[in-house]
C-alpha positions in Angstrom: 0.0 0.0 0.0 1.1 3.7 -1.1 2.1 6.1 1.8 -0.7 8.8 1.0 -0.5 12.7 2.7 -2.9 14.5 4.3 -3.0 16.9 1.6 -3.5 14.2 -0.8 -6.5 13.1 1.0 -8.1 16.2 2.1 -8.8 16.9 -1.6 -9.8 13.3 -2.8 -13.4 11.8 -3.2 -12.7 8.2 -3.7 -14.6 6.9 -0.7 -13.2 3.5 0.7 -10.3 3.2 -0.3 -7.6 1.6 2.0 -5.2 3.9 3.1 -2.0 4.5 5.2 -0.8 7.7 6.6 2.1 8.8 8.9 2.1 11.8 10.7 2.4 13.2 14.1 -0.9 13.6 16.4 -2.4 17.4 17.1 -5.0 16.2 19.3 -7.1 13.3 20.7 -9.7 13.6 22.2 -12.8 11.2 23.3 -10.8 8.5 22.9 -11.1 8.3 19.8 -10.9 11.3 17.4 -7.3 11.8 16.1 -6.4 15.3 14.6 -3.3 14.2 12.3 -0.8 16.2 10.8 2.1 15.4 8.3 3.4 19.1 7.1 1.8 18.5 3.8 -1.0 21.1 4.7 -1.8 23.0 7.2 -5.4 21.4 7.8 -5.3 18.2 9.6 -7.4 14.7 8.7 -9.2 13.4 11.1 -8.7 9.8 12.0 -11.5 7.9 14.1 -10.2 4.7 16.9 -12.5 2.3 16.9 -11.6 2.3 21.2 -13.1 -0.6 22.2 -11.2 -2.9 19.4 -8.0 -0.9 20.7 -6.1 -1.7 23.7 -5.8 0.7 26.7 -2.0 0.7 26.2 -1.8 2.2 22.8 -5.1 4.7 23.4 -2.2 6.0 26.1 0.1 6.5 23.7 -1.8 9.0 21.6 -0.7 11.8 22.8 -0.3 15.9 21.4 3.1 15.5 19.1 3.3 11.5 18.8 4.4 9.9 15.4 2.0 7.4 14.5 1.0 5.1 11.3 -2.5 4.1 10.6 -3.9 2.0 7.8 -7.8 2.5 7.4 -11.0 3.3 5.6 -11.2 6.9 3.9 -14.8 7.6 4.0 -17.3 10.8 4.0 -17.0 12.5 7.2 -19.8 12.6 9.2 -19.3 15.3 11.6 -18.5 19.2 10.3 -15.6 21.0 9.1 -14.0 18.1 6.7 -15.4 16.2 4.3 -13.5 13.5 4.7 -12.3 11.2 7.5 -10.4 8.1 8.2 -12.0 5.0 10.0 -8.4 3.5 11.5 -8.0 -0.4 11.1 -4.8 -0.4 12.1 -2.5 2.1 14.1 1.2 1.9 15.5 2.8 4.8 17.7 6.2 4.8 15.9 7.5 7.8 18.5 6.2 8.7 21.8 5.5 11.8 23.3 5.2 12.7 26.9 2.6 14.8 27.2 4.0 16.6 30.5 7.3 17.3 29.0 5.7 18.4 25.5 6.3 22.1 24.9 4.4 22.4 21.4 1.0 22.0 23.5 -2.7 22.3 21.8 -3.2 26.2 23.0 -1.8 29.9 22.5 1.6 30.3 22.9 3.9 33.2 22.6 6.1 34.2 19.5 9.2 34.9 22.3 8.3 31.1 23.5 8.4 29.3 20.4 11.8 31.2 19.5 13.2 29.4 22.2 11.9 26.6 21.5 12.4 26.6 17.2 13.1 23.2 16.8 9.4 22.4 17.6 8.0 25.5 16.8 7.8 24.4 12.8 4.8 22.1 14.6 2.4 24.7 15.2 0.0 26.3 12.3 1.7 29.4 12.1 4.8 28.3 11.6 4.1 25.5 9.2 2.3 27.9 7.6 5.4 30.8 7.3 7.7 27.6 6.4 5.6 26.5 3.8 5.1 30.0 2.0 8.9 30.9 2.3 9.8 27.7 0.4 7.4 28.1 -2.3 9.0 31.6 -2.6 12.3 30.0 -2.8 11.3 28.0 -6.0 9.5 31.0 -7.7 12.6 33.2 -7.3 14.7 30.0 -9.0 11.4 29.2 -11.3 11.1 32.8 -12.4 15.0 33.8 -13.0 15.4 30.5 -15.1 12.3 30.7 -17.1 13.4 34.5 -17.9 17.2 33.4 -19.4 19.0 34.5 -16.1 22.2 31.6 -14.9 22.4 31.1 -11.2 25.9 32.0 -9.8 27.1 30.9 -6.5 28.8 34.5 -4.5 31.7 33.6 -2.4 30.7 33.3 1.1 34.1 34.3 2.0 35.7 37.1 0.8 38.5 40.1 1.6 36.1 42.8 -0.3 32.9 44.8 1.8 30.2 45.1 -1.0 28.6 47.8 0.9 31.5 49.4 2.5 30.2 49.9 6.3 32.5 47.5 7.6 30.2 45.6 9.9 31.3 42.3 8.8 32.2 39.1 10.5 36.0 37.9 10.2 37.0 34.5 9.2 40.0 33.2 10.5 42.2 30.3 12.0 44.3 32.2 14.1 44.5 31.3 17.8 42.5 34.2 20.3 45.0 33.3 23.2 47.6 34.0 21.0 47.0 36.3 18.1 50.8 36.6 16.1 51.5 40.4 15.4 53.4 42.4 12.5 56.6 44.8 13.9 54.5 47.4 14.2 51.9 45.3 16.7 49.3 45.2 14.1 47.3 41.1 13.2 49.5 39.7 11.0 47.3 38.0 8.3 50.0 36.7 6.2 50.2 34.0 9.5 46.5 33.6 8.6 44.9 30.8 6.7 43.9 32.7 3.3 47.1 35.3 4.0 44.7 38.2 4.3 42.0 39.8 6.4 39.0 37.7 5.0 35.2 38.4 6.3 32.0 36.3 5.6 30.2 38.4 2.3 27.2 41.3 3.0 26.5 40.6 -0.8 27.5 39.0 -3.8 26.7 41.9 -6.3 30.3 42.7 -6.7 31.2 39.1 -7.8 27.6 38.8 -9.6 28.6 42.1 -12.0 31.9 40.4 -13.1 29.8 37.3 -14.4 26.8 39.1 -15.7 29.8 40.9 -18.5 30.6 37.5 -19.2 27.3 35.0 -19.1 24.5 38.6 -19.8 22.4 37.8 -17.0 23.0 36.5 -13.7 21.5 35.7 -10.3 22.7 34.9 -6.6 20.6 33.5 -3.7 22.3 32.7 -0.9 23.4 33.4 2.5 24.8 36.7 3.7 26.3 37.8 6.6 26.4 41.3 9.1 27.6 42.3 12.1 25.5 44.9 12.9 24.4 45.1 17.2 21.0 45.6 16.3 18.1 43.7 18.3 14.9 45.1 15.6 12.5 43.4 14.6 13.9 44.1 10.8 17.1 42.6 11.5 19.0 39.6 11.2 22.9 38.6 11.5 22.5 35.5 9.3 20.1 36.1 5.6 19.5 35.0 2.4 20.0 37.7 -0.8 18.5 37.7 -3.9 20.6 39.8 -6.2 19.7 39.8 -10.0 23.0 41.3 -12.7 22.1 42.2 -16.2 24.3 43.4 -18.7 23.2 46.3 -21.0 20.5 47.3 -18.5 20.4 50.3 -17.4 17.9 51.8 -14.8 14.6 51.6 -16.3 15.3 48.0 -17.4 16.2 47.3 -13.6 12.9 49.1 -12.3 10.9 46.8 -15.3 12.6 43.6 -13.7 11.9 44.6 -10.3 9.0 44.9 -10.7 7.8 42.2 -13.2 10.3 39.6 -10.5 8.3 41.0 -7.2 4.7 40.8 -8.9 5.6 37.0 -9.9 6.8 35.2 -7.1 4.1 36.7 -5.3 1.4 35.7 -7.6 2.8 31.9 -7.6 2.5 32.0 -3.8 -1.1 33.6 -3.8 -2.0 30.4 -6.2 0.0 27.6 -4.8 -0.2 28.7 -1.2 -3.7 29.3 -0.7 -4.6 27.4 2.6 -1.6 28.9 4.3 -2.5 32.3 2.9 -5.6 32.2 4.7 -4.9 30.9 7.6 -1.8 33.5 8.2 -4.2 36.5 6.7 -7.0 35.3 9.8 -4.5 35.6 11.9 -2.9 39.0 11.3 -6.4 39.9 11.2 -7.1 39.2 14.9 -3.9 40.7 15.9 -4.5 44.0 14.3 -7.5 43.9 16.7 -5.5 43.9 19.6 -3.8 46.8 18.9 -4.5 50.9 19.2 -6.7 51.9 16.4 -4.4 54.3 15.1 -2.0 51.4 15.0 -3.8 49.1 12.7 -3.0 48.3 9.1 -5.8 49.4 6.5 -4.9 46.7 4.6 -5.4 42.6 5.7 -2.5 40.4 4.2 -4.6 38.9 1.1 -5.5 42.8 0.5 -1.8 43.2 0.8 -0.5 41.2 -1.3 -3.0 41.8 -4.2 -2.0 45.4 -4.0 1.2 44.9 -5.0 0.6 42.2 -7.6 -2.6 43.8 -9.3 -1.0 47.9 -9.5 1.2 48.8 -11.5 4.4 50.4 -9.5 4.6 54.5 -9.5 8.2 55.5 -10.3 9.0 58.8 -8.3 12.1 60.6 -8.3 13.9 61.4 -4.8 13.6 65.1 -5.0 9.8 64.5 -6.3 9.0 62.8 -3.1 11.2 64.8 -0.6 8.6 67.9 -1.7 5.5 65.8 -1.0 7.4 64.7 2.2 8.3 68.1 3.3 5.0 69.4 2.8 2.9 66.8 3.9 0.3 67.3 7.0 2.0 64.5 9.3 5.4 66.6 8.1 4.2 69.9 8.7 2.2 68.7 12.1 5.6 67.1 13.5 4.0 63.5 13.7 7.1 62.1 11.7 9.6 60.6 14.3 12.3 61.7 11.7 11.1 65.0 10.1 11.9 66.0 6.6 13.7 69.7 7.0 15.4 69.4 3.3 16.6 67.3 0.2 19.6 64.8 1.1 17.8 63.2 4.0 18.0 59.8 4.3 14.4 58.4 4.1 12.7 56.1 7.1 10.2 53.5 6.8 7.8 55.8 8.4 8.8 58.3 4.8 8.2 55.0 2.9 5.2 54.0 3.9 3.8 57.0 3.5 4.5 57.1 0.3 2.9 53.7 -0.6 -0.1 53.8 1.8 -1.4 57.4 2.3 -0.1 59.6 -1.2 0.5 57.5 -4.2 -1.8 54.2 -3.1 0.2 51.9 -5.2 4.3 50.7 -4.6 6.5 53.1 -5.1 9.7 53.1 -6.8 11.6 56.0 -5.7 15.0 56.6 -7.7 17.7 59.0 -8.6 19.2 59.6 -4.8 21.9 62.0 -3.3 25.2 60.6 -4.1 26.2 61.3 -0.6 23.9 58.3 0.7 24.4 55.6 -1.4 27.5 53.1 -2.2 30.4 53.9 -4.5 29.3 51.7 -7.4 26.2 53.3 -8.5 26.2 55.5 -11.5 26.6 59.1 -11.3 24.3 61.4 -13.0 25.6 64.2 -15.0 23.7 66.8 -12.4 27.0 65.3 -10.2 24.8 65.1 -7.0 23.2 61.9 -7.4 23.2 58.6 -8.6 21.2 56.1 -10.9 19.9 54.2 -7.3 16.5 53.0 -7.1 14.5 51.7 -4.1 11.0 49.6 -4.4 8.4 50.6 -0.9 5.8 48.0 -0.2 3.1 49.2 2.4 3.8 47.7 6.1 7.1 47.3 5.1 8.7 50.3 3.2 11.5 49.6 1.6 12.2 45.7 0.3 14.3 46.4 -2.6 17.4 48.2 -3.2 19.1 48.3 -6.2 21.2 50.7 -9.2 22.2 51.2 -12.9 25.8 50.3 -12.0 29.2 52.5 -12.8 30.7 51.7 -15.8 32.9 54.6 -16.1 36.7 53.4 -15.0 37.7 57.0 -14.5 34.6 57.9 -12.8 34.6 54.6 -10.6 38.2 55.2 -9.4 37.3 58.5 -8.7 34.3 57.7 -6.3 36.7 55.1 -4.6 39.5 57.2 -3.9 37.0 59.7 -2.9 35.7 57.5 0.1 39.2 56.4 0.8 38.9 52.6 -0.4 41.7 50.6 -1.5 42.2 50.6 -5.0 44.1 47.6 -5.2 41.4 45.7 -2.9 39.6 46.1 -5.7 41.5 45.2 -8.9 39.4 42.5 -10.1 36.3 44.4 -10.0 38.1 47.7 -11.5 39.5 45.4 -14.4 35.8 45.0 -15.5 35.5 48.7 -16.9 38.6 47.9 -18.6 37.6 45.3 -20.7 34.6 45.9 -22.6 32.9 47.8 -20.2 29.1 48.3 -20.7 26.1 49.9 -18.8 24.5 47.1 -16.4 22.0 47.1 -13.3 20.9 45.2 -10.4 19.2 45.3 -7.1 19.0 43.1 -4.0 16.3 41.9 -2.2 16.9 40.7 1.2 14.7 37.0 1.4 13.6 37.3 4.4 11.8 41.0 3.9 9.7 38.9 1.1 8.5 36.0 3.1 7.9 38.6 6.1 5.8 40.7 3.6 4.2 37.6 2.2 3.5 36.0 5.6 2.3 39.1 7.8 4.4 38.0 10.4 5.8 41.4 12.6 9.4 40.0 13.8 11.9 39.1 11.2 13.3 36.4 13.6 10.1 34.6 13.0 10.1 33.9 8.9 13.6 32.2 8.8 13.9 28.7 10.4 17.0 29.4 13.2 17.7 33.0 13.8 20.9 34.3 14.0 20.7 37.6 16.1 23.3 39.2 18.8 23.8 37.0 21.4 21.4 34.6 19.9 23.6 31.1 18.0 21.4 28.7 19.7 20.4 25.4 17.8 
């Protein structure tokens, strides 16, 4: 006999046929009525013991979180809320549970709770739910970049360059603490060190990711990045996954079309392939947004969300465009901005973002052309000499969840921006050697993972839509 899922089953109608099913027990109750889940769904089936041909040892054993196999009768359901039901011939507990040492029980528990508990929490709705819609993610992003002509490329994870230049970066190496070895002039010596140089785990791959986009026209890296930054937000993470798209002969308005066709995709696929978990995740948003202040709540419930971004088309609004409707907005002008806008060259907040998205334009919002003072070296420098081709996407609840640029292409003008801000020319060689040799306009943005699912799942804390957070002080499991 066929091991069948719960998913599997939930949606069949052929009535009395023999079954089998493994999965681990949600509840039991009456002795007999067995709520079982495998992962495949987040609705359980319900499986009915005939008790009295069962023996008081195994009804026992049934308990919140056991592993159990039963072979039975899939038949009409006769009581509400499933139309189907197993009648269990034959069942075997193939892991116990003790119910008082248990932590995953069948009630309410705290977000701060399960953290410390993660390697259960995956058990509960919620979080099979998130875990679910963030791996259907992960194949749209690889189902969408392959379909469109794009080559996956794997970034270094570690590597002697800072992407982003802010230095918050985790060092790699295999020198002893108790005894670091030191130069002459009492300075780490590296050369003692196991790559010969001060190496770091990567913040991004884009730098790597431009030299093979001039070589293979269209690239893409997902994978782990790393920061060092002592931050304990709920926005923040030390350990995340990147997205980061490279395309040759693109230059800014190709990267805002890609952007924006990429973002309305994947989350399309998950709004048709994720439907169950959607709902169950927008319900439960929706009763938290009761608990809070009015002034507090969302207008928008996740489903609305998420159809917002995928059914409007994106506004494109230039920095100095929305400084003005910043500055002279009523929450602006009445000082309800924690971060008020006095002039252009400020460094918008999410609470700037989302205004943007939610109260003004209505729709996402790509904002674009910023102060060259505020963004990274590499981006491309208009001919006004004050800012650069950047370009930022702002969902609503979130602000922004995509940064990206037309990148420079200009050798003289690239070495002039990195001796400008004091980087080391020949840290760079490889990447300056690129705008030697048939050099060409190209673009990309990032897209931090974990901003996506958080967007896709409703869930507030960032610690709660990857499987083991890494956060300060925080390596457990």
């Amino acid at each position: 006999m066929i091991t069948s899922n719960v998913a599997e089953l939930l949606s069949s109608d052929k009535f009395l046929q023999e079954v089998e099913i493994k999965g681990w027990v949600r509840t039991f109750r009456a002795n007999r009525f067995i709520a079982l889940n495998d992962g495949s769904t987040i609705n359980n089936i319900q499986c009915v013991v005939d008790f009295e041909n069962t023996s008081e040892d195994i009804l026992k054993k049934i308990t919140t979180g056991a592993a159990v196999s039963i072979k039975g009768t899939l038949i009409e359901s006769q009581g509400k809320g499933q139309t189907v039901e197993i009648k269990v011939a034959e069942l075997e507990i193939l892991g116990e549970s003790n119910p008082d040492e248990y932590p995953i029980q069948p009630k309410k528990h705290s977000f701060e709770f399960l953290r410390e508990n993660a390697h259960l929490r995956v058990r509960t709705n919620t979080f099979s739910a998130v875990m679910r819609v963030r791996s259907a993610l992960s194949f749209a992003v690889h189902k969408y970049f392959t379909e469109n002509g794009f080559y996956n490329f794997h970034a270094p994870i570690i590597t002697g360059s800072d992407a982003e230049g802010a230095g918050e970066m985790f060092q790699v190496s295999t020198l002893g603490l108790d005894n670091v070895p030191k130069d002459e002039d009492g300075n780490v010596d590296y050369k003692k060190d196991f790559f010969g140089k001060e190496t770091n785990l990567t913040v991004s791959g884009q730098l790597e990711a431009e030299t093979y986009a001039m070589a293979l026209g269209k690239v893409y890296t997902f994978g782990p990045t790393f920061r060092a930054e002592n931050s304990n937000t709920t926005r923040h993470l030390s350990e995340f996954w990147m997205i980061e798209p490279e395309v040759a002969f693109n230059n800014l308005d190709d990267n805002m079309d890609l952007a924006e066709d990429f973002i309305k995709s994947v989350i399309t696929y998950v709004l048709q392939h994720c439907k169950d978990d959607i709902a169950f995740l927008d319900n439960r948003l929706t009763q938290e947004e009761k608990t809070k202040p009015a002034n507090q709540r969302s207008e928008m419930t996740l489903l609305e969300r998420l159809n917002f971004v995928a059914e409007n088309n994106f506004k494109r609004v230039s920095y100095t465009e929305a400084i003005d409707i910043l500055r002279n907005c009523k929450p602006n002008k009445k000082k309800k901005f924690q971060f008020p806008i006095n002039e252009w060259g400020a460094d918008l907040q999410s609470e700037h973002e989302r205004f943007l998205v939610e109260k003004h334009f209505k729709c996402p919002v790509i904002l674009f052309d910023y102060p060259a003072n505020i963004k990274a070296f590499y981006m491309r420098l208009n001919d006004d000499g004050k800012t650069v081709r950047a370009m930022d996407v702002l969902f609503p609840g979130i602000g922004e969840i995509v940064g990206g640029s037309q990148r420079e292409e200009r050798l003289d003008v690239l070495k002039q921006k990195i001796s400008d801000l004091n980087i080391d020319e020949k840290e760079l060689w490889w990447y300056i050697d690129t705008r030697k040799f048939g050099t060409a306009e190209h673009s990309g943005f990032g897209l931090g993972f974990e901003r996506l699912v958080q967007f896709s799942t409703g869930m507030g804390n960032i610690r709660d839509v990857i499987p083991y957070p890494r956060t300060p002080q925080n390596a457990e499991f």
